[in-house]
C-alpha positions as CSV (number, residue, x, y, z in Angstrom):
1,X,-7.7,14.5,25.2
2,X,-8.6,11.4,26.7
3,X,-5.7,8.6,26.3
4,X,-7.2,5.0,26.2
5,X,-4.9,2.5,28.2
6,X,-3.4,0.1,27.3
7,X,-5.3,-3.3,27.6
8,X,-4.2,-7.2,27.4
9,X,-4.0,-8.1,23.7
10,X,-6.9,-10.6,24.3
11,X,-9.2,-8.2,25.4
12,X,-8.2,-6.3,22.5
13,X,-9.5,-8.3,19.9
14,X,-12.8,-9.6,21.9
15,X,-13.2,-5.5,21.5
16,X,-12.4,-5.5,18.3
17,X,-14.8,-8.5,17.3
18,X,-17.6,-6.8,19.8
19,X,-16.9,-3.5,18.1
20,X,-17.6,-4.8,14.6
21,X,-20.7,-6.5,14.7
22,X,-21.5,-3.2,16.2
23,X,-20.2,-1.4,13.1
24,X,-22.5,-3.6,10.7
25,X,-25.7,-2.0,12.0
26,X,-24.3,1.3,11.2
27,X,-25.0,3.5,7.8
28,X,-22.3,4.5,5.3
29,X,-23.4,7.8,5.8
30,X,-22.3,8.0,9.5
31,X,-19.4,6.4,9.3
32,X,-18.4,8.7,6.1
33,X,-19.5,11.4,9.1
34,X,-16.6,10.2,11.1
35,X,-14.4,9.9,8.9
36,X,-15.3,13.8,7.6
37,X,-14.8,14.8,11.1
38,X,-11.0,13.2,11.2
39,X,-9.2,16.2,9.5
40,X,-10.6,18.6,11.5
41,X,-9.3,16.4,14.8
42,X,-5.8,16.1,13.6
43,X,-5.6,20.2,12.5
44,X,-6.3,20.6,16.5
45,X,-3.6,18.4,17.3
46,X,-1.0,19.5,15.0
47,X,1.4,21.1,17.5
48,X,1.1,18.1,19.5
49,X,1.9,16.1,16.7
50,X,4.8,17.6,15.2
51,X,6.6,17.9,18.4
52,X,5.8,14.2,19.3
53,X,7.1,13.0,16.0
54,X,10.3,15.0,16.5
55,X,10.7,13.2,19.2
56,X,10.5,9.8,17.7
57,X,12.7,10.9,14.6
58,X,15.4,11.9,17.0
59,X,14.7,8.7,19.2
60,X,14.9,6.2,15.6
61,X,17.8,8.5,14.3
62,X,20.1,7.5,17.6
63,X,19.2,4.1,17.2
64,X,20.7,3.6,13.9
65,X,17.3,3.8,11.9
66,X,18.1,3.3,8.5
67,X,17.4,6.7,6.2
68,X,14.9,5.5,4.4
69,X,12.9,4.3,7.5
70,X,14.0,7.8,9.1
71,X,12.5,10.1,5.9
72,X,9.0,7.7,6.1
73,X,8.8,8.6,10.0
74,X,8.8,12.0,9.7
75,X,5.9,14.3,9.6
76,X,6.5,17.5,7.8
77,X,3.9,19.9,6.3
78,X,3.3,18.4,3.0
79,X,2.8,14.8,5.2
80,X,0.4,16.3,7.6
81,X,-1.8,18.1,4.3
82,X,-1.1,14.9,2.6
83,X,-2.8,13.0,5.8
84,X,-6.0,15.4,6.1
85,X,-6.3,14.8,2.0
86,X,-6.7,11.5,1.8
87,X,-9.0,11.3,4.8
88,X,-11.1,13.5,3.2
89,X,-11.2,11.6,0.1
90,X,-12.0,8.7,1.2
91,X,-15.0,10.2,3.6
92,X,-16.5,11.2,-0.3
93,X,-15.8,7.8,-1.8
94,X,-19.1,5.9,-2.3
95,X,-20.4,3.2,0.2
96,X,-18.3,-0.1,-0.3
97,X,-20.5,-2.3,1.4
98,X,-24.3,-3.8,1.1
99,X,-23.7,-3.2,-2.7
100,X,-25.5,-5.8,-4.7
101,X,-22.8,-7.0,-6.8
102,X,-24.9,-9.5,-8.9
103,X,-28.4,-10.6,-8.9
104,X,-31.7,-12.2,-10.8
105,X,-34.6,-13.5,-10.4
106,X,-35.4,-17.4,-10.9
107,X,-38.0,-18.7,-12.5
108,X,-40.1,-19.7,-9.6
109,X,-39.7,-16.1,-8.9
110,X,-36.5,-16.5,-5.9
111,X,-34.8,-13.3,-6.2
112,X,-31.2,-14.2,-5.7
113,X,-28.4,-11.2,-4.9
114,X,-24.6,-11.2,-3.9
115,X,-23.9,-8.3,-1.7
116,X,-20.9,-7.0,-0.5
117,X,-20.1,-7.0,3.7
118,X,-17.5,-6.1,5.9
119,X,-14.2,-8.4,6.6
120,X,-14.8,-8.3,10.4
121,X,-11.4,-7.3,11.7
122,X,-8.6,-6.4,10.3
123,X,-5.3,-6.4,12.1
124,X,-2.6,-4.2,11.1
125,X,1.0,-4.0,11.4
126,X,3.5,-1.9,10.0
127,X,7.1,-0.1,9.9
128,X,7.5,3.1,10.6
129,X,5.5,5.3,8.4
130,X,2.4,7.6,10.3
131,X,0.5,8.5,7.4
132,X,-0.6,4.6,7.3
133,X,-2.1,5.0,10.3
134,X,-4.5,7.8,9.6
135,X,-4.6,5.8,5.4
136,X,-5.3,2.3,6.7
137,X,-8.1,3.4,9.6
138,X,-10.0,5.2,7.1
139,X,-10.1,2.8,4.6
140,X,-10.8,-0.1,7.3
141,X,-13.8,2.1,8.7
142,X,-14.9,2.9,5.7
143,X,-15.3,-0.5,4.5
144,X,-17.5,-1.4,7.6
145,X,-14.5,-3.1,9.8
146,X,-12.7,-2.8,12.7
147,X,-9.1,-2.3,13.3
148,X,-6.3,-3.2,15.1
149,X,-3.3,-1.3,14.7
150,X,0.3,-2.1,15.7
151,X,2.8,0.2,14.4
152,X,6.5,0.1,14.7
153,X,7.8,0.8,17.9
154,X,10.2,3.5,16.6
155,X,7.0,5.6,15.6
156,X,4.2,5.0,18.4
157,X,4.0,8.1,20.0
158,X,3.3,9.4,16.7
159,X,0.6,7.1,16.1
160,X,-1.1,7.6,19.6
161,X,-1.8,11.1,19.0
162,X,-3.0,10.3,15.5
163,X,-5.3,7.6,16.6
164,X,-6.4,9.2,19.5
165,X,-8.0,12.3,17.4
166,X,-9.5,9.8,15.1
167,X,-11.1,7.7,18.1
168,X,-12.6,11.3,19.6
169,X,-14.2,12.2,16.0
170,X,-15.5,8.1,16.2
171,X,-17.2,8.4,19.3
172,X,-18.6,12.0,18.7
173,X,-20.3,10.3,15.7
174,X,-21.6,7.2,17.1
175,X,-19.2,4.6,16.3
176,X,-17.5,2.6,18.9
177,X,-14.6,3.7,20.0
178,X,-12.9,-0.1,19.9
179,X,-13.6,0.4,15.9
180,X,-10.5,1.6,15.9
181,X,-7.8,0.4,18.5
182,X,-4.1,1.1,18.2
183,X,-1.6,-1.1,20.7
184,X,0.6,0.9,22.5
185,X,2.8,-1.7,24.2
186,X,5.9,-1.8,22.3
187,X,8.2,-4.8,21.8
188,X,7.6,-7.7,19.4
189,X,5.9,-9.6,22.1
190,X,2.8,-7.9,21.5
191,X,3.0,-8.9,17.2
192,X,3.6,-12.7,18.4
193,X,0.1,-12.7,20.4
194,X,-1.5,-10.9,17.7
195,X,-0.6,-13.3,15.3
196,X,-2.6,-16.0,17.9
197,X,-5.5,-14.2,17.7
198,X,-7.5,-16.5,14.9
199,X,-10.5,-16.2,17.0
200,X,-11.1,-12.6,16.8
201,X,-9.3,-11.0,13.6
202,X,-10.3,-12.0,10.2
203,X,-7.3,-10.6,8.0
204,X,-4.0,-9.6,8.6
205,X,-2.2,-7.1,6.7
206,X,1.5,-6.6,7.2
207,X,3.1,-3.6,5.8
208,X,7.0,-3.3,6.1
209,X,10.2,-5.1,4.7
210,X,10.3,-9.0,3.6
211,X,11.7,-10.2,6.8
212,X,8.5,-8.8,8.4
213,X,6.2,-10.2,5.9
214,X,7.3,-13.3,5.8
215,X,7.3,-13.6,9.5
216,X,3.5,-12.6,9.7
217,X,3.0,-15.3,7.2
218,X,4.6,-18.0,8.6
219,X,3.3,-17.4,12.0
220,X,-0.1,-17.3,11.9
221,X,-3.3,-19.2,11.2
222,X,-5.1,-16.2,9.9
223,X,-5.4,-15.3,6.3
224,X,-3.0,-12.5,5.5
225,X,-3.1,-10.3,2.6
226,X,1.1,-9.6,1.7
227,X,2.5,-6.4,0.7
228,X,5.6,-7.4,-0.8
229,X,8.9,-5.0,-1.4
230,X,8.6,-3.2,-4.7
231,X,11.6,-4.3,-7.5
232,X,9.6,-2.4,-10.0
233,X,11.3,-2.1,-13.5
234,X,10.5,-0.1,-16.9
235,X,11.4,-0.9,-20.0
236,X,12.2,1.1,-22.9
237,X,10.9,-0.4,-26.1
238,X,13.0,0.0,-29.2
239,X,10.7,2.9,-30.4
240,X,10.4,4.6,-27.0
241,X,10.3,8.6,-27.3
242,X,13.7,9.7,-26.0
243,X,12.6,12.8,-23.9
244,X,9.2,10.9,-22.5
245,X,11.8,8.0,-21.6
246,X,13.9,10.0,-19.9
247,X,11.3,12.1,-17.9
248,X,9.5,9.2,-17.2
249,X,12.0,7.2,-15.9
250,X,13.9,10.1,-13.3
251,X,10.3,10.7,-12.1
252,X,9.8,6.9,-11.2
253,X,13.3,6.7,-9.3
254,X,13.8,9.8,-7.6
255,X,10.7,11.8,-7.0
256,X,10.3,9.4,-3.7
257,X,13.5,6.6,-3.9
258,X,12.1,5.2,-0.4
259,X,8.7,3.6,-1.5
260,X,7.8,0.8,-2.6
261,X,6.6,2.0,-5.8
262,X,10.1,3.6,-6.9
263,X,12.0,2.7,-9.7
264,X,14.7,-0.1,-9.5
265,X,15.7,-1.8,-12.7
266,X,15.4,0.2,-15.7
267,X,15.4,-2.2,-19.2
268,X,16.6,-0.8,-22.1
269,X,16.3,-2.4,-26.0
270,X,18.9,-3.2,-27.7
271,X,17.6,-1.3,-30.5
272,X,17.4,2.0,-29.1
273,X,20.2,4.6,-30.0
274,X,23.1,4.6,-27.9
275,X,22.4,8.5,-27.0
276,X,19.1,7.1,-25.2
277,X,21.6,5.5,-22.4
278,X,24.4,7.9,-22.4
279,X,21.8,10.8,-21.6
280,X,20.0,8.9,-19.1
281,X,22.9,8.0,-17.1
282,X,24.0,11.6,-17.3
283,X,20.6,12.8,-16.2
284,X,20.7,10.2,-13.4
285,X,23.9,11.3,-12.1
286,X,23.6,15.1,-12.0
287,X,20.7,14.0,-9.2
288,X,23.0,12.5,-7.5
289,X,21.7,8.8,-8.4
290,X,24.1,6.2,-8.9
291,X,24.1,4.0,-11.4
292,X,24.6,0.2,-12.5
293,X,24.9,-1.8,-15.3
294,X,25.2,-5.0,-17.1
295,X,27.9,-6.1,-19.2
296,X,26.0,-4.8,-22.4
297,X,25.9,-1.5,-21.3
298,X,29.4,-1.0,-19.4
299,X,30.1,-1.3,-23.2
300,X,29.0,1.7,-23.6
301,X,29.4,4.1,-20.8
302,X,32.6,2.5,-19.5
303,X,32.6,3.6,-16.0
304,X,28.9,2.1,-14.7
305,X,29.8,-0.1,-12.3
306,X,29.1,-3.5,-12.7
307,X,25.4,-5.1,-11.8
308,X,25.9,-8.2,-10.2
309,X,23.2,-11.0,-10.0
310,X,21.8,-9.5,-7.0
311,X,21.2,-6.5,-8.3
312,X,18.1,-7.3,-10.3
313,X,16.4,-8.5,-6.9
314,X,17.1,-5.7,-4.8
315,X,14.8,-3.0,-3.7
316,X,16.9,-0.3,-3.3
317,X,14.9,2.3,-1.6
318,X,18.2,4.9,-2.0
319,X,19.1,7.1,-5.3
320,X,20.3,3.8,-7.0
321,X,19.5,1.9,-10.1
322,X,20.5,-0.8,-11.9
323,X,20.6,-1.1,-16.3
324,X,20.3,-4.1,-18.4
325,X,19.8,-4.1,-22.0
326,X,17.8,-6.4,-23.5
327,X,17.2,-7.9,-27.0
328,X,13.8,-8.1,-27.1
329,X,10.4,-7.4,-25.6
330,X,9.9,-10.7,-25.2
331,X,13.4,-10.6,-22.8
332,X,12.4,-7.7,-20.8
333,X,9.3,-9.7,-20.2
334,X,10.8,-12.6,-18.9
335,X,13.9,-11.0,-16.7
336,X,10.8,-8.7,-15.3
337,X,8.5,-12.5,-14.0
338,X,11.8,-13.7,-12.9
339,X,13.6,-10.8,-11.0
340,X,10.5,-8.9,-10.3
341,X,8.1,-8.2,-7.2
342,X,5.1,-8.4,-9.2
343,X,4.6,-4.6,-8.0
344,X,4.6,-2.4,-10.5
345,X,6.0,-2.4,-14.1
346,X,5.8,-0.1,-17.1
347,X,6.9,0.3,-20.6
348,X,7.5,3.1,-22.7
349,X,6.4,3.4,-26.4
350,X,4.4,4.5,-29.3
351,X,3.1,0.9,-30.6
352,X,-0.1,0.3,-29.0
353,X,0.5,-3.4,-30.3
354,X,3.7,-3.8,-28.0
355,X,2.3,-2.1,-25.0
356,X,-1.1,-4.7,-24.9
357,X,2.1,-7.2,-25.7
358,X,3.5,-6.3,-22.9
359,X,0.5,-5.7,-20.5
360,X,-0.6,-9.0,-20.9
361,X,2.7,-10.7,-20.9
362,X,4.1,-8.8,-17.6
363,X,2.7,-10.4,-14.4
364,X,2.3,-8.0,-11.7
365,X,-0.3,-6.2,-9.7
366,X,0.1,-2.7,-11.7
367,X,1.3,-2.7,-15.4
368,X,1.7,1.3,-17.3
369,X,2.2,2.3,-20.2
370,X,4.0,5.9,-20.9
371,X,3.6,6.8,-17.4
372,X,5.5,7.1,-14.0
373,X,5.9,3.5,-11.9
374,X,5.4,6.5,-8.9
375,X,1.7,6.3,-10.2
376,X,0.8,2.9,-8.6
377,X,-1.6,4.1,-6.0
378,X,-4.7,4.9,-4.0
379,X,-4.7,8.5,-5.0
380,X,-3.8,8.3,-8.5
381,X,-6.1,5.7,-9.1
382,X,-8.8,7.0,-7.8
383,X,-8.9,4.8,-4.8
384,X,-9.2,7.9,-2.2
385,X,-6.8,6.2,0.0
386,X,-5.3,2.2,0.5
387,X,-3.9,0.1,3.4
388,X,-1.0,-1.2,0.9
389,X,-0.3,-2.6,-2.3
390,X,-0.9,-6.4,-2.3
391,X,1.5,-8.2,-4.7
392,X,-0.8,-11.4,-3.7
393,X,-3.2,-12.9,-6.7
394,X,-6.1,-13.7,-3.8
395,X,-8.0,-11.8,-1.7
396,X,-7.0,-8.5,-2.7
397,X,-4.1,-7.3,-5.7
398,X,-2.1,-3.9,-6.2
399,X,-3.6,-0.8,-4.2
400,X,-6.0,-2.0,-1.8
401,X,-8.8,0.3,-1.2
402,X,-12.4,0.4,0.5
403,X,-13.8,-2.1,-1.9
404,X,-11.3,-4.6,-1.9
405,X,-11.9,-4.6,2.1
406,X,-15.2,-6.5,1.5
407,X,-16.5,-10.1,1.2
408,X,-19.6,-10.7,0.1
409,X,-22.5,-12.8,1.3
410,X,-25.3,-14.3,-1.0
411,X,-28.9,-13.4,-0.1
412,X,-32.1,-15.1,-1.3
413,X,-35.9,-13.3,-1.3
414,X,-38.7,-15.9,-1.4
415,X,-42.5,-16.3,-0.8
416,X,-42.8,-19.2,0.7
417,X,-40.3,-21.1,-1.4
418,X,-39.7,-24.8,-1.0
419,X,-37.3,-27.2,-2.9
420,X,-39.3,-29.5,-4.7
């Protein structure tokens, strides 16, 4: 397979800039072509792959890599069929771009349209996890942009191989290869001269923990789209079915505790029965999850240990939660906007007036009702596949998709039209 070298960060972008004007005179259909073809590239680099990303694993693991960080690194079966999936979802989503949002026809008979276009470039960088390489291209090219991709150093090996198959199934179908670039120069050197690059990336989207985020944000001129940490809570309303509480709430912590989208404060009314907190925490801690609680309910179950004030900031990322009971909706509400990400958030009950109550009150990027926090996705949503989850209000909010890749530019159709 032919290995592109690396190149001066500079020349980088002026490719990446080059490479997406070049992308706006392409169809939808051939770059859903490409991205069709990627699956089929990564199956015939599997072995490769897999003994790459052992590699890497065994590399981050010596260097004290913390275990969350480790289990995102690594590949195994259900990541790699995970991978091909989304790819191939997001080849089938529908065209994002040159869709006429909005349009009409003026009197004098100037037809008048709002269409959607490509970003430009986007510029990428993120911790540790593979599967955003082969997640974020896709939904970059299939939104019309180009990419620049700068994973963590602990996982570039990985990422070569996997961005090398996509660049051969680029080319083969017509698209610039510098569509999709991936530096592979490691050392934080190469993120500081990114962030100079104002000239030649549009966006930045930063995918890791806070310290990295904040870092992007405060060190660059060019707009950047934040993926925040995830202190996502639910809340059990004083009517909430026991058993759908229950299930609900160990699927949101512990079917993945290392995403962002995991369980971290659970809120419990003050009104619910007593056995509604004793069964939880016993549920919680035959899998091994360990749990915290406020003063309220220590009351109960006398040997939680205590939350402290940090508690209900924390994203845990490990098979740990913390408990508060509450008084009210109305309190769950307001220790959720203070403590909270503005992630994801969820409720459980059977009063549809609470849950729109509650949906309205709670601001964050995703807000369920009666269903897993784990939901809050691309896939489950229907979104195919998403660079992050934006816990910004402006460009983009929650799971970030194809669509929400775009701008949009007005267009006017005359005959000869004049202003009078």
């Amino acid at each position: 397979m032919k290995t592109i070298q690396s190149k001066n960060i500079i020349e980088i972008g002026q490719h990446a800039k080059e490479a997406a004007m070049q992308l706006s005179a392409l169809s939808g259909e051939q770059r859903q072509k490409a991205i069709a073809a990627m699956p089929e590239k990564l199956a015939s680099v599997k072995d490769e792959l897999f003994r790459v990303n052992k590699k890497d694993v065994a590399v981050a693991e010596e260097n004290g890599l913390p275990v969350p960080l480790l289990k995102r690194l690594e590949i195994t079966d259900n990541v790699f069929d995970y991978m091909q999936s989304r790819l191939e979802k997001v080849a089938a989503l529908p065209d994002p771009v040159n869709r006429v949002l909005e349009g009409h026809t003026r009197p004098n008979g100037l037809r008048v349209e709002k269409v959607s276009v490509p970003l430009g470039v986007i510029g990428l960088i993120y911790e540790s996890r593979p599967n955003v390489t082969t997640d974020a291209a896709s939904v970059c090219l299939k939104s019309g942009n180009a990419v620049i991709m700068r994973g963590g150093s602990e996982s570039l090996g990985t990422n070569i191989v996997l961005a090398d198959a996509m660049i051969e199934a680029l080319v083969e179908h017509g698209i610039p290869e510098h569509a999709l670039q991936i530096i592979r120069i490691p050392g934080h050197e190469t993120v500081d001269e990114l962030l100079e690059l104002d000239e030649f990336i549009d966006v930045l989207i930063p995918r890791g923990g806070k310290g990295l985020i904040k870092r992007i944000s405060e060190g660059t001129r060019i707009p950047v789209i934040k993926h925040y940490e995830g202190v996502c809570h639910l809340y059990f309303a004083d009517d909430a079915p026991h058993d759908m509480a229950i299930d609900l709430a160990l699927n949101s912590k512990i079917q993945r505790v290392e995403v962002c989208n995991a369980l971290e404060t659970l809120l419990i009314d003050a009104k619910c029965d007593n056995s509604l907190l004793t069964n939880l925490v016993q549920t919680f801690r035959q899998q091994d999850v360990e749990c915290l609680g406020c003063e309220k309910s220590r009351r109960i179950i006398s040997d939680l240990k205590p939350a402290t004030e940090e508690d209900w900031t924390t994203e845990y990322l490990a098979p740990i939660i913390s408990i508060k009971i509450v008084e009210s909706l109305d309190e769950a509400v307001r220790h959720i906007n203070t403590y909270g990400s503005g992630h994801t958030d969820g409720i459980v009950t059977a009063n549809l007036q609470q849950a729109r109550h509650f949906v309205n009150a709670v601001d964050s990027a995703s807000v369920l009702v009666n269903a897993s926090t784990r939901l809050s996705g691309g896939g489950d949503y229907g979104l195919g596949a998403v660079v992050g989850i934006s816990t910004d209000k402006l460009h983009a909010r929650g799971p970030v998709g194809p669509n929400d890749l775009t701008s949009y530019k007005w267009i006017a159709y005359g005959n000869g039209h004049v202003r009078a």
